[in-house]
C-alpha positions in Angstrom: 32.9 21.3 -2.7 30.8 21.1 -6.1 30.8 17.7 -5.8 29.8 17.5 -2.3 26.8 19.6 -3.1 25.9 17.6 -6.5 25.8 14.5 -4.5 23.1 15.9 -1.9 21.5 17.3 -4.6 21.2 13.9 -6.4 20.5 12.0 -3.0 17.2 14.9 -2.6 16.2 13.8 -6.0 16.6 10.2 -5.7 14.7 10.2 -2.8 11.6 12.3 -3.9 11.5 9.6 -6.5 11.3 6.8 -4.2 8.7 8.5 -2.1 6.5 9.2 -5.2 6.7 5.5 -6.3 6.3 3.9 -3.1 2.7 6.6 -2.6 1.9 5.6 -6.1 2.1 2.1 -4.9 0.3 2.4 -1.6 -2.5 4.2 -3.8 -3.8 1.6 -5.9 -3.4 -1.1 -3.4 -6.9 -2.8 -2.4 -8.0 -5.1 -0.1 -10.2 -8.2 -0.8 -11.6 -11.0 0.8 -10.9 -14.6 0.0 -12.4 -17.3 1.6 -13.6 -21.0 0.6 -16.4 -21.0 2.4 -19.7 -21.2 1.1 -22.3 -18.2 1.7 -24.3 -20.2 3.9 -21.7 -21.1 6.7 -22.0 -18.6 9.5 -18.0 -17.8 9.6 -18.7 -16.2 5.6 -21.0 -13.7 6.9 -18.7 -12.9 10.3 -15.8 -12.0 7.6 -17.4 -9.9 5.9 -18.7 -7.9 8.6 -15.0 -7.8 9.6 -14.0 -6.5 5.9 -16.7 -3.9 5.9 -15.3 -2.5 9.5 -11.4 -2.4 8.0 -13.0 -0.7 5.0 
């Protein structure tokens, strides 16, 4: 029975953990846009209307 309840006890923490590194993660995550075309072509400036709507 002590062991039982150690081993939920440890399975509680271990998750936690995981939860806290994977929020940690999602956190400092940031989006950019990469794109090879120049300024001038009119595609550039439909992107980035697109990236400032997801934003």
């Amino acid at each position: 029975m002590k062991f039982k309840k150690l081993f939920l006890i440890s399975i509680f923490v271990f998750v936690l953990l995981m939860a806290n590194t994977v929020m940690t993660f999602a956190a400092t995550y940031e989006w950019s846009l990469a794109s090879v075309l120049p300024e001038s072509h009119p595609v550039h400036s439909s992107l980035e209307f697109f990236a400032k709507r997801v934003n």
